[in-house]
DSSP file (Angstrom, degrees, kcal/mol; ACC not computed):
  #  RESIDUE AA STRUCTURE BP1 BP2  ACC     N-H-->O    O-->H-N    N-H-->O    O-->H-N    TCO  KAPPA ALPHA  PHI   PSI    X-CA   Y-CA   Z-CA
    1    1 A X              0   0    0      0, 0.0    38,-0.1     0, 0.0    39,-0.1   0.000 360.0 360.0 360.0 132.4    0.0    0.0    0.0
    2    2 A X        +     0   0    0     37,-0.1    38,-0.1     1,-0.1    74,-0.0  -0.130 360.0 177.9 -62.2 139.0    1.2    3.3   -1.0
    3    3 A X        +     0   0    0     36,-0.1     2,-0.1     2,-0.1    -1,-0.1   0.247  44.6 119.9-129.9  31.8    1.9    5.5    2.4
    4    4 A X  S    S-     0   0    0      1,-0.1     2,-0.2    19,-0.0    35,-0.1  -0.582  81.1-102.5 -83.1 160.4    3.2    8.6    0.3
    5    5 A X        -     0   0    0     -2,-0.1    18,-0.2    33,-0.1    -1,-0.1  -0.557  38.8 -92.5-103.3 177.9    0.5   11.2    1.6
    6    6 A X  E     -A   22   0A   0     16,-1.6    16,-1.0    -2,-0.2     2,-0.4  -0.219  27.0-129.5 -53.8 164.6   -2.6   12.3   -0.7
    7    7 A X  E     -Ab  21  77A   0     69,-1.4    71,-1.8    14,-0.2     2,-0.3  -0.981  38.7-171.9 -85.6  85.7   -2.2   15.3   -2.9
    8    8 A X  E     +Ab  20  78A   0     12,-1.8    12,-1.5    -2,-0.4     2,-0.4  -0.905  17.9 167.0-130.3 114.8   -5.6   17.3   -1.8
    9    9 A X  E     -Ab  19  79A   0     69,-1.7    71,-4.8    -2,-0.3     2,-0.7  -0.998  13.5-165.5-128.1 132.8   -7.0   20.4   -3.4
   10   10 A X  E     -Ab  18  80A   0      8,-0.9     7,-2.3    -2,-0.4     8,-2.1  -0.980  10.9-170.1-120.6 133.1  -10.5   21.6   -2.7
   11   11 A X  E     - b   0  81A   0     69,-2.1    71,-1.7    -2,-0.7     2,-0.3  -0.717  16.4-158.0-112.3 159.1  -12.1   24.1   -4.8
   12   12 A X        -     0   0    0      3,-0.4     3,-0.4    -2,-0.2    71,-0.3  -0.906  46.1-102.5-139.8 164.1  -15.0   26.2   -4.8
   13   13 A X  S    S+     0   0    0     69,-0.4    70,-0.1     1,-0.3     3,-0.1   0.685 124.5  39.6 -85.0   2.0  -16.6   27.7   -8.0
   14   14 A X  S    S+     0   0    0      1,-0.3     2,-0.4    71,-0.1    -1,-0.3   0.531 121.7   0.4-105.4 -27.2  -14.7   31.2   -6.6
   15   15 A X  S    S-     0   0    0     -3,-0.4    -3,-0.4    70,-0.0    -1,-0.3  -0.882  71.7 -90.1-176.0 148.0  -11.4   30.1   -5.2
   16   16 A X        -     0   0    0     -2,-0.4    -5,-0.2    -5,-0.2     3,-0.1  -0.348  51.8-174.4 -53.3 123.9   -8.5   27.3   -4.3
   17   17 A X        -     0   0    0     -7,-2.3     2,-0.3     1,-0.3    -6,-0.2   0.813  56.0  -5.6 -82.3 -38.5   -9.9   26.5   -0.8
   18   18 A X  E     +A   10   0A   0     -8,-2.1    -8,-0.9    -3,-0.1     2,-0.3  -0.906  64.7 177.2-147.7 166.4   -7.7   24.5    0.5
   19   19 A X  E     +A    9   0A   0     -2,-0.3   -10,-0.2   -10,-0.2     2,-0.2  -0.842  29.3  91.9 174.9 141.9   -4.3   22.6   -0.9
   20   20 A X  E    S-A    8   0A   0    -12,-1.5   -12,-1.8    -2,-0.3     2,-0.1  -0.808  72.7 -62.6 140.8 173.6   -1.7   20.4    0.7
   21   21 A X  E     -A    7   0A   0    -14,-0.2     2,-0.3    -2,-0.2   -14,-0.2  -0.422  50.2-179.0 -88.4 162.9   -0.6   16.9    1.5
   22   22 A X  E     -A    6   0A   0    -16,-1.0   -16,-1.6    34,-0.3    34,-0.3  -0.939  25.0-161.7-155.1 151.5   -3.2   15.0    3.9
   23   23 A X  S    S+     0   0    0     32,-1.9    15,-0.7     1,-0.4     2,-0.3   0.507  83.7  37.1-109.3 -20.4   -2.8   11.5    5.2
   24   24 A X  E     -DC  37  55A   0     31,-0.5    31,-3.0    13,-0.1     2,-0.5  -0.959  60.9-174.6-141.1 114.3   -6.7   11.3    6.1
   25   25 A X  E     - C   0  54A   0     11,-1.2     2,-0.9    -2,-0.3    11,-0.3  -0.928   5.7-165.1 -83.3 108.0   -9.8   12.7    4.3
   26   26 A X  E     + C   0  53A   0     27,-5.4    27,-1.2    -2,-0.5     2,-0.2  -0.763  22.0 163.2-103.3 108.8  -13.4   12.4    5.8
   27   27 A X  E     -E   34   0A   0      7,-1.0     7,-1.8    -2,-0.9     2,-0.4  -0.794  34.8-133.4 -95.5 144.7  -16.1   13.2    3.3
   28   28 A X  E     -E   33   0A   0     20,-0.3    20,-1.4     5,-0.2     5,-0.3  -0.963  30.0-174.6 -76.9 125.0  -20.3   12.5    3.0
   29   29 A X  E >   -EF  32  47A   0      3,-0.8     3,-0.9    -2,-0.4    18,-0.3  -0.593  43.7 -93.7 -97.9 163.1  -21.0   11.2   -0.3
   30   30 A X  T 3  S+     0   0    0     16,-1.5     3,-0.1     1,-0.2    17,-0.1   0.878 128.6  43.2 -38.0 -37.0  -24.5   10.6   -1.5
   31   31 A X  T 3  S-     0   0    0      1,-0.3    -1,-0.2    15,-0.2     2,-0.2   0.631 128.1 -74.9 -94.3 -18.8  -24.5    6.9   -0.3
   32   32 A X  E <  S-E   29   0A   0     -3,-0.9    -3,-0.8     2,-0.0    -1,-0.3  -0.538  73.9 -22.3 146.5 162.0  -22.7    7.8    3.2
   33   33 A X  E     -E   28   0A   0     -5,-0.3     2,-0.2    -2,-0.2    -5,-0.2   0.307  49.7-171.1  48.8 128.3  -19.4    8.7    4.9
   34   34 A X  E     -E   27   0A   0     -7,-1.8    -7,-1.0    -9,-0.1     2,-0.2  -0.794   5.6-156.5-152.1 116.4  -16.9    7.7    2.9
   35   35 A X        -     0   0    0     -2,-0.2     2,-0.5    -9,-0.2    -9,-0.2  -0.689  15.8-147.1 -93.8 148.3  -12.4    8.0    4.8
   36   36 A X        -     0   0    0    -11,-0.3   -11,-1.2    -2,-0.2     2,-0.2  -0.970  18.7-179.0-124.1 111.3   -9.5    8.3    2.1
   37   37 A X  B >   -D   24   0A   0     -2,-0.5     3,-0.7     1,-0.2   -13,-0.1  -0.443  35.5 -94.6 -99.7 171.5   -6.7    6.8    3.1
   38   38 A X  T 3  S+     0   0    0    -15,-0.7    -1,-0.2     1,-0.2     3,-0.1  -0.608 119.5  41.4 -73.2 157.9   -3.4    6.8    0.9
   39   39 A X  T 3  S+     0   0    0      1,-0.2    -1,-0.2   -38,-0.1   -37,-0.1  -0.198  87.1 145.8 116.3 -68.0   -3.3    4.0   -0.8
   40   40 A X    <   -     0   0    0     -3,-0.7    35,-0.3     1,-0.1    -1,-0.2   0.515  54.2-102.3 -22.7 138.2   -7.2    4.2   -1.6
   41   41 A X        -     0   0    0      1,-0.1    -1,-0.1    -3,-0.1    32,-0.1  -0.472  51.0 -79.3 -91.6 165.1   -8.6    2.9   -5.1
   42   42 A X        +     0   0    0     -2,-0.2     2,-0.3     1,-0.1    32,-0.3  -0.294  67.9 177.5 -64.7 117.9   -9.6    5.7   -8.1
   43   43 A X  E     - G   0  73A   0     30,-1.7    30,-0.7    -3,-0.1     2,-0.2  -0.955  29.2-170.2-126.6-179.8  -13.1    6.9   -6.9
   44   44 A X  E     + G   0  72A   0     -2,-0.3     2,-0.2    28,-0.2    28,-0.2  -0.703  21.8 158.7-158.5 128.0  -15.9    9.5   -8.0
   45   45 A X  E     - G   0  71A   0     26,-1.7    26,-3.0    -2,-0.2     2,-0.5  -0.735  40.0-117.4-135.4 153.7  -19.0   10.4   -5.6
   46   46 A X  E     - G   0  70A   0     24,-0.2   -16,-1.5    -2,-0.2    24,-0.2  -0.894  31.1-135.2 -93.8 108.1  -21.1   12.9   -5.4
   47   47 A X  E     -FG  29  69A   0     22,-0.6    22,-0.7    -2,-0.5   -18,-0.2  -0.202   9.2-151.3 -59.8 132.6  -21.2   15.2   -1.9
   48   48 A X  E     -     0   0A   0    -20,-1.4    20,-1.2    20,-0.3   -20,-0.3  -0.571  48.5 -66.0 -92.8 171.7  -23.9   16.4    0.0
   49   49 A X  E    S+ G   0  67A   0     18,-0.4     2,-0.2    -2,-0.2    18,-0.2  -0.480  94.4 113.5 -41.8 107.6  -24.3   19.5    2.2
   50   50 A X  E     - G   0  66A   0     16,-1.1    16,-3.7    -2,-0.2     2,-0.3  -0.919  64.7-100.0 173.4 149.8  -21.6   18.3    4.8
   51   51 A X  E     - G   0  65A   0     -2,-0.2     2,-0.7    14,-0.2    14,-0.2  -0.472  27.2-152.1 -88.8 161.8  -18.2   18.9    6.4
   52   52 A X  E     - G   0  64A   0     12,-4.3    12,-1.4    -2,-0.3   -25,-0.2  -0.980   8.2-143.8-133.6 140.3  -15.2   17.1    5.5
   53   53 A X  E     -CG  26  63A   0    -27,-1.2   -27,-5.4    -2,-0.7     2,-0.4  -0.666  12.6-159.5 -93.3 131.6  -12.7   16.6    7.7
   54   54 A X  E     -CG  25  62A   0      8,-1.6     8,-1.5   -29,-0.2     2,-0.4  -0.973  11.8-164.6-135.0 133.2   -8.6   16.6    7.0
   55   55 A X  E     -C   24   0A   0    -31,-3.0   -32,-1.9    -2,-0.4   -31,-0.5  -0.647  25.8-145.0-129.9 102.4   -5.6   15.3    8.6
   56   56 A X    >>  -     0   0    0      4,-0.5     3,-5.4    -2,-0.4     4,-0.6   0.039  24.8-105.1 -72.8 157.5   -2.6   16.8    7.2
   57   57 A X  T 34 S+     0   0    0      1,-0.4   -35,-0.1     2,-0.2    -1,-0.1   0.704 119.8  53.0 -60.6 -38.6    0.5   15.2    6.7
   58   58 A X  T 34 S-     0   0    0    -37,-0.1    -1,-0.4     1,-0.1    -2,-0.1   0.021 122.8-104.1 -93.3  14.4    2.1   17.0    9.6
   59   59 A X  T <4 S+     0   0    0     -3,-5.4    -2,-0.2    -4,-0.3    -3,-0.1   0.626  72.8 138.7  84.6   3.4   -0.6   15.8   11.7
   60   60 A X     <  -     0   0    0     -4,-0.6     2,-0.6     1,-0.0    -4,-0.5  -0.485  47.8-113.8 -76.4 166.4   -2.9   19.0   12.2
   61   61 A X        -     0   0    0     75,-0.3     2,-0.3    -6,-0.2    -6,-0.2  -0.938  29.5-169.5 -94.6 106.4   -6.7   18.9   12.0
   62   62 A X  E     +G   54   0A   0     -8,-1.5    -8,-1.6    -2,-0.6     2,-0.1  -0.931  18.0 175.7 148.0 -88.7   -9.2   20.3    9.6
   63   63 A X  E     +G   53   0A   0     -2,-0.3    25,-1.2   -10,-0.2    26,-0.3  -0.736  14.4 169.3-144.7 157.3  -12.8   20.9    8.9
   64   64 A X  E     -GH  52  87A   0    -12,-1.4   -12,-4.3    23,-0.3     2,-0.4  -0.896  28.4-110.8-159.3 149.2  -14.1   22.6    6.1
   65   65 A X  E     +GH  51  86A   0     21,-0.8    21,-2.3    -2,-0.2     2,-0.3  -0.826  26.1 178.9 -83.5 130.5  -17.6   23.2    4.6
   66   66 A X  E     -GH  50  85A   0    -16,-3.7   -16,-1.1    -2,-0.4    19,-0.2  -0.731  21.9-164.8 -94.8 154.2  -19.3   21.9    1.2
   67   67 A X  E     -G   49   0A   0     17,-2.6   -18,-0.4    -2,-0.3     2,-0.3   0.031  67.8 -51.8-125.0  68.8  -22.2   22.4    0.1
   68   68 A X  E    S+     0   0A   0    -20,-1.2     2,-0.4   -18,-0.2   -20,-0.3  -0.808  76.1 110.5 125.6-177.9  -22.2   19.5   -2.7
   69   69 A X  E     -G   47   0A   0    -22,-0.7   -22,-0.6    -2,-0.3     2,-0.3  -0.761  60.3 -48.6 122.4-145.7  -20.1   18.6   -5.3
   70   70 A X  E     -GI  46  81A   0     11,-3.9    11,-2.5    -2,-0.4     2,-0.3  -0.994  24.1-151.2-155.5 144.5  -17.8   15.9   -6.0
   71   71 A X  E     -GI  45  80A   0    -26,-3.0   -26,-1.7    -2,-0.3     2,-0.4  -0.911  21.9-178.9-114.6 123.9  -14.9   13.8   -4.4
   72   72 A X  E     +GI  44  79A   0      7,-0.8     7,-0.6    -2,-0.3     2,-0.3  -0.761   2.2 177.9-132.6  98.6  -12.6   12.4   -6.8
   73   73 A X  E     +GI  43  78A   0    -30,-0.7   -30,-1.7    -2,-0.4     5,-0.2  -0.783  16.8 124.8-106.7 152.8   -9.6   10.3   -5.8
   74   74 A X        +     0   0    0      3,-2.0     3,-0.4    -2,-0.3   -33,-0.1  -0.480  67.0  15.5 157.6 146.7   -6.8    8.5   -7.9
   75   75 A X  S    S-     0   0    0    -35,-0.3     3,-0.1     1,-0.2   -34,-0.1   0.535 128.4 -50.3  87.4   6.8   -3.6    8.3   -8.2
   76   76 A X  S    S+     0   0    0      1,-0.4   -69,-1.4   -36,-0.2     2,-0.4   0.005 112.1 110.0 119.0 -36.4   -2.6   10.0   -4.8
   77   77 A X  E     -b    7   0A   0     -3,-0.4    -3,-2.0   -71,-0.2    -1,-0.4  -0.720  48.3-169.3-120.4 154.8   -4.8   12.9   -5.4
   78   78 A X  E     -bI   8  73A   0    -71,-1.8   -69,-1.7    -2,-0.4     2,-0.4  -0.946  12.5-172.8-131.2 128.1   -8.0   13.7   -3.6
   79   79 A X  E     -bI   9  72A   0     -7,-0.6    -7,-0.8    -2,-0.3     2,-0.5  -0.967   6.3-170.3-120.6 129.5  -10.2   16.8   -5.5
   80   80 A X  E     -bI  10  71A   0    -71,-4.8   -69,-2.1    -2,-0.4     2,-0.3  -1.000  10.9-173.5-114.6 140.8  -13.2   18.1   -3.7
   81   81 A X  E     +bI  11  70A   0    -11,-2.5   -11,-3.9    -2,-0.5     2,-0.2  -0.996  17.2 152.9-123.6 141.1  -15.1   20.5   -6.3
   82   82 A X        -     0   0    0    -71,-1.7     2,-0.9    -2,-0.3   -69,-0.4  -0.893  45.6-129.1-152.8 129.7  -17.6   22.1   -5.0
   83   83 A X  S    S+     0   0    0    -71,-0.3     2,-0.2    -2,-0.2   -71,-0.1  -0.169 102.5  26.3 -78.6  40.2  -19.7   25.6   -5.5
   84   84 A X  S    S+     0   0    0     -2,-0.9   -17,-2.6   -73,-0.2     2,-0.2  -0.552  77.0 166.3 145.8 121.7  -19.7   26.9   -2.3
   85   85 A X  E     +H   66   0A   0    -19,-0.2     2,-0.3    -2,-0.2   -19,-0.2  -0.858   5.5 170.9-158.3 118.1  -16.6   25.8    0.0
   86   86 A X  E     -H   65   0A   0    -21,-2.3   -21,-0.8    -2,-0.2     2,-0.5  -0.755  32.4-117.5-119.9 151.9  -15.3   27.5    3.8
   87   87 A X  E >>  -H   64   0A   0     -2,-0.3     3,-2.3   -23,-0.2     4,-0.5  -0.813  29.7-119.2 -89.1 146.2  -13.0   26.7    6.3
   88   88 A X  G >4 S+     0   0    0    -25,-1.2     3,-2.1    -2,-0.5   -24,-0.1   0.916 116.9  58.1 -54.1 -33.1  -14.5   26.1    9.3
   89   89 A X  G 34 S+     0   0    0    -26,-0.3    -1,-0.2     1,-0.2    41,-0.1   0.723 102.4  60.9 -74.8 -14.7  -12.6   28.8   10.9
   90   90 A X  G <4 S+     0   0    0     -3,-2.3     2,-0.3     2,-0.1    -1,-0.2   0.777  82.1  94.8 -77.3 -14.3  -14.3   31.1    8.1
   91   91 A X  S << S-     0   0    0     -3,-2.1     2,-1.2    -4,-0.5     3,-0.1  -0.632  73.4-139.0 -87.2 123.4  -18.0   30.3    9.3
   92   92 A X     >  -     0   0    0     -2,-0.3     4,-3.4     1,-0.1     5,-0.4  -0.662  21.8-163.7 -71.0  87.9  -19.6   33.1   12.0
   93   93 A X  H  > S+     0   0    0     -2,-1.2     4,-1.0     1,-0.2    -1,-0.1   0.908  87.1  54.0 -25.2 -54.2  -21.2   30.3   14.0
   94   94 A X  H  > S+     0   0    0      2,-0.2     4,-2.8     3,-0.1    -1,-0.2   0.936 111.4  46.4 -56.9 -52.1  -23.5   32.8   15.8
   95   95 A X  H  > S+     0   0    0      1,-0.2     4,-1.1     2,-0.2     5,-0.3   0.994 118.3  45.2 -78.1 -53.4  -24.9   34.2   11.8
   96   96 A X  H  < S+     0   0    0     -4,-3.4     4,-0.4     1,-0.2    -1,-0.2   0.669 120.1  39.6 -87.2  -4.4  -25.2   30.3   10.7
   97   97 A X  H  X S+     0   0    0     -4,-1.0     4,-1.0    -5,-0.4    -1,-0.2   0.904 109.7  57.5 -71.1 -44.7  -27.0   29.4   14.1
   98   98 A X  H >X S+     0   0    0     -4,-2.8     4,-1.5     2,-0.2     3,-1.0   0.906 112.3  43.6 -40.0 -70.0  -29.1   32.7   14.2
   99   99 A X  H 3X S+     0   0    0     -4,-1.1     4,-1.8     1,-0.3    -1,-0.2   0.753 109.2  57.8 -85.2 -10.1  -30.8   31.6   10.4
  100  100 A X  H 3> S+     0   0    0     -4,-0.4     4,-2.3    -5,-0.3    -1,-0.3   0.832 103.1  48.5 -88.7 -13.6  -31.2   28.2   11.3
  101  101 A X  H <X S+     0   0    0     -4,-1.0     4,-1.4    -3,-1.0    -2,-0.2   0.965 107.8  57.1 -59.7 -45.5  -33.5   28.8   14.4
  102  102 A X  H >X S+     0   0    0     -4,-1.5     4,-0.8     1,-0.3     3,-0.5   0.876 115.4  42.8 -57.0 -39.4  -35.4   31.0   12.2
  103  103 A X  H 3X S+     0   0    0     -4,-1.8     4,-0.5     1,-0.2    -1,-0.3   0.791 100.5  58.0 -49.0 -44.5  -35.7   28.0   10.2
  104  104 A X  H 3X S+     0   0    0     -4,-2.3     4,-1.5     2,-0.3     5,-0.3   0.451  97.0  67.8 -53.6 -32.3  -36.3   25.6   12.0
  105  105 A X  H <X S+     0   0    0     -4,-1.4     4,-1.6    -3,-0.5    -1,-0.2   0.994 110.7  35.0 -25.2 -95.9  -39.3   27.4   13.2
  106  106 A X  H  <>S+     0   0    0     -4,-0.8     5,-2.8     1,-0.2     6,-1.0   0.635 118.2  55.3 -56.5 -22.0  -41.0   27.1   10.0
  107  107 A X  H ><5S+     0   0    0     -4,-0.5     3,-1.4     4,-0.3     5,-0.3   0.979 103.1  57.2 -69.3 -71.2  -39.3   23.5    9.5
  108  108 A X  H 3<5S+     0   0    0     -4,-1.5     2,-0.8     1,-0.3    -2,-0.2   0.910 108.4  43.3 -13.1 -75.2  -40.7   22.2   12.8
  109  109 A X  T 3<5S-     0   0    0     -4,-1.6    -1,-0.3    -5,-0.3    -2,-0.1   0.010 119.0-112.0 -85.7  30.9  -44.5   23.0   11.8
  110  110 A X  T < 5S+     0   0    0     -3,-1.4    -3,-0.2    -2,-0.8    -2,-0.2   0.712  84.0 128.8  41.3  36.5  -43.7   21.5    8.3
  111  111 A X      < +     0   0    0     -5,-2.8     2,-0.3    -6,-0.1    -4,-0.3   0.471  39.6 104.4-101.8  -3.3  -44.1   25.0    6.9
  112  112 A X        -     0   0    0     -6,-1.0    -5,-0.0    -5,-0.3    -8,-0.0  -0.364  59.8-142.3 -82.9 128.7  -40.7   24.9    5.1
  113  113 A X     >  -     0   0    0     -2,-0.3     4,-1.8     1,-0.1    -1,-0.2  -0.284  36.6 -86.1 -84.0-172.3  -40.3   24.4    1.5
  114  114 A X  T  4 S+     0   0    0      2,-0.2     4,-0.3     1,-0.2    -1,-0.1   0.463 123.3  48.5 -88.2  11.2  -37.8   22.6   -0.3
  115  115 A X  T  4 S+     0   0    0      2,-0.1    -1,-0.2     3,-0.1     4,-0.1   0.880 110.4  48.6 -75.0 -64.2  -35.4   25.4   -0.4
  116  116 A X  T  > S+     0   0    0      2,-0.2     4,-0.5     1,-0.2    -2,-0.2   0.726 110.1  57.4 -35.7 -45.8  -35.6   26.2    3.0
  117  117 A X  H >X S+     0   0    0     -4,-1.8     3,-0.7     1,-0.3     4,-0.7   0.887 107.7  44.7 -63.5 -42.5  -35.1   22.3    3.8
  118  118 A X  H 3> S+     0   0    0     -4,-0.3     4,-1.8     1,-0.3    -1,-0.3   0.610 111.1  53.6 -93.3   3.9  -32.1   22.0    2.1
  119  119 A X  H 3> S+     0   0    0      1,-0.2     4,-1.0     2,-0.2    -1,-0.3   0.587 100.4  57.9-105.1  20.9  -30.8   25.1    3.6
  120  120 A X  H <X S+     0   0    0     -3,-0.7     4,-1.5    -4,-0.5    -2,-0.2   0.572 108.6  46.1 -58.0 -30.4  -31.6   23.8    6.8
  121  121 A X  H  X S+     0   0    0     -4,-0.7     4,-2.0     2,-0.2    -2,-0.2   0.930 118.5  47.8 -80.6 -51.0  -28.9   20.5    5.5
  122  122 A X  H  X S+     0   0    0     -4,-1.8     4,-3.8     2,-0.2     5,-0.5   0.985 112.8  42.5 -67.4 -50.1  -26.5   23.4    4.3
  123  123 A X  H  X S+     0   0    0     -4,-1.0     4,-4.0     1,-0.3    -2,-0.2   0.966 118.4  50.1 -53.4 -56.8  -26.7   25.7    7.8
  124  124 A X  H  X S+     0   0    0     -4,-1.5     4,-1.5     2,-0.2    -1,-0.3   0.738 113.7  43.5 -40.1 -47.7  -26.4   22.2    9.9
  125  125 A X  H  < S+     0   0    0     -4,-2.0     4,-0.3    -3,-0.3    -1,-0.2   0.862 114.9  51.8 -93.2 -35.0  -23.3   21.1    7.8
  126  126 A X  H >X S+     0   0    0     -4,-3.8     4,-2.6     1,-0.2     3,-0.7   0.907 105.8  50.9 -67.4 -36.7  -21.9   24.7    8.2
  127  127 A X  H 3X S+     0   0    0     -4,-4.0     4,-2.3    -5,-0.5     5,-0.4   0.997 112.9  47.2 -58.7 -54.6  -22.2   24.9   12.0
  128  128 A X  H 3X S+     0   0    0     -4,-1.5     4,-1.2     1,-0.3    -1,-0.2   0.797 106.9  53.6 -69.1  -9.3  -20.2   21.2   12.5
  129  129 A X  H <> S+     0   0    0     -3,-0.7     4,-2.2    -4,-0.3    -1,-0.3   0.896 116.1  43.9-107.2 -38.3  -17.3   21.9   10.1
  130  130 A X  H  X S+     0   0    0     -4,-2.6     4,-3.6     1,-0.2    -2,-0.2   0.992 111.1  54.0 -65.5 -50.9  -17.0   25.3   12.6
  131  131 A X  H  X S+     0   0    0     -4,-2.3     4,-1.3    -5,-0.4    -1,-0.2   0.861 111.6  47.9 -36.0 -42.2  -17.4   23.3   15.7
  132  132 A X  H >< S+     0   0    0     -4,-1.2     3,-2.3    -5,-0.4     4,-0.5   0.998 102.1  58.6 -82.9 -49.6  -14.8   21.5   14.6
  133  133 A X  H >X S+     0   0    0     -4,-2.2     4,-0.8     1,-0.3     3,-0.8   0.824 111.9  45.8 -18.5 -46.2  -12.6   24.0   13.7
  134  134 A X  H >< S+     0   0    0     -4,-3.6     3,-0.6     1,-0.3    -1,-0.3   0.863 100.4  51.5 -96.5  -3.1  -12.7   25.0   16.7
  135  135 A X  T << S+     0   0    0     -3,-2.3    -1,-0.3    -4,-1.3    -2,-0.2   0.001 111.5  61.2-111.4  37.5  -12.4   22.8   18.9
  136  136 A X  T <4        0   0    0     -3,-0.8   -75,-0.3    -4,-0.5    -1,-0.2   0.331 360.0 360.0 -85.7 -10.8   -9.4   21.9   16.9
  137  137 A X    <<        0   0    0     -4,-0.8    -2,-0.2    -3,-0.6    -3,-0.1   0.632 360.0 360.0-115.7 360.0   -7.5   24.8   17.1
């Protein structure tokens, strides 16, 4: 098994998010949780609303938000593309808690459309990839 570490760039349809060697990648794919170790055979999934998680060759942690996209590994290199993409550390916790109560209101009493719903999935996905950030740093 290759132990050289991944090659990992995530992009967002505005800018290189993120870039570096990583020994560990934690993604949601459509179908579930899916960890990329080196080594790891050629895949390509489609992302949900969700954080992914990084552990960089030098052993730091971390979290970043998607909101979608696609995971592509092979050869060593791990691509997230995605059109909207944060570092945890980038996300105001407080602003992405604030609109999801307001949602959640209307979500609760099944008053929420299917916009709303899924940016209830998107607020939820931003809030853990800050949580983690922080209680990583």
């Amino acid at each position: 098994m290759d132990r050289k570490p991944l090659e990992l760039e995530v992009v967002s349809a505005e800018r290189l998010v993120w870039s570096g060697e990583a020994v560990q990648v934690i993604a949601r794919t459509i179908e579930g949780d899916i960890g990329i170790l080196p080594g790891h055979e050629p895949v390509l999934a489609l992302l949900v609303p969700s954080r992914v998680e990084i552990v960089t060759a030098d052993g730091r942690q971390e979290a970043l938000y998607v909101d979608g996209g696609y995971i592509s590994v092979a050869e060593g290199r791990v691509s997230i593309l995605a059109q909207e993409a944060y570092m945890g550390q980038e996300i105001s916790a407080a602003d992405a808690q604030k609109e999801l109560d307001e949602l959640m209101l209307k979500y609760n009493v099944g008053e929420a459309d299917q916009d709303e719903r899924h940016r209830v999935r998107m607020l939820r996905a931003q809030l853990a990839a800050a949580e983690k950030a922080q209680s990583s740093s």
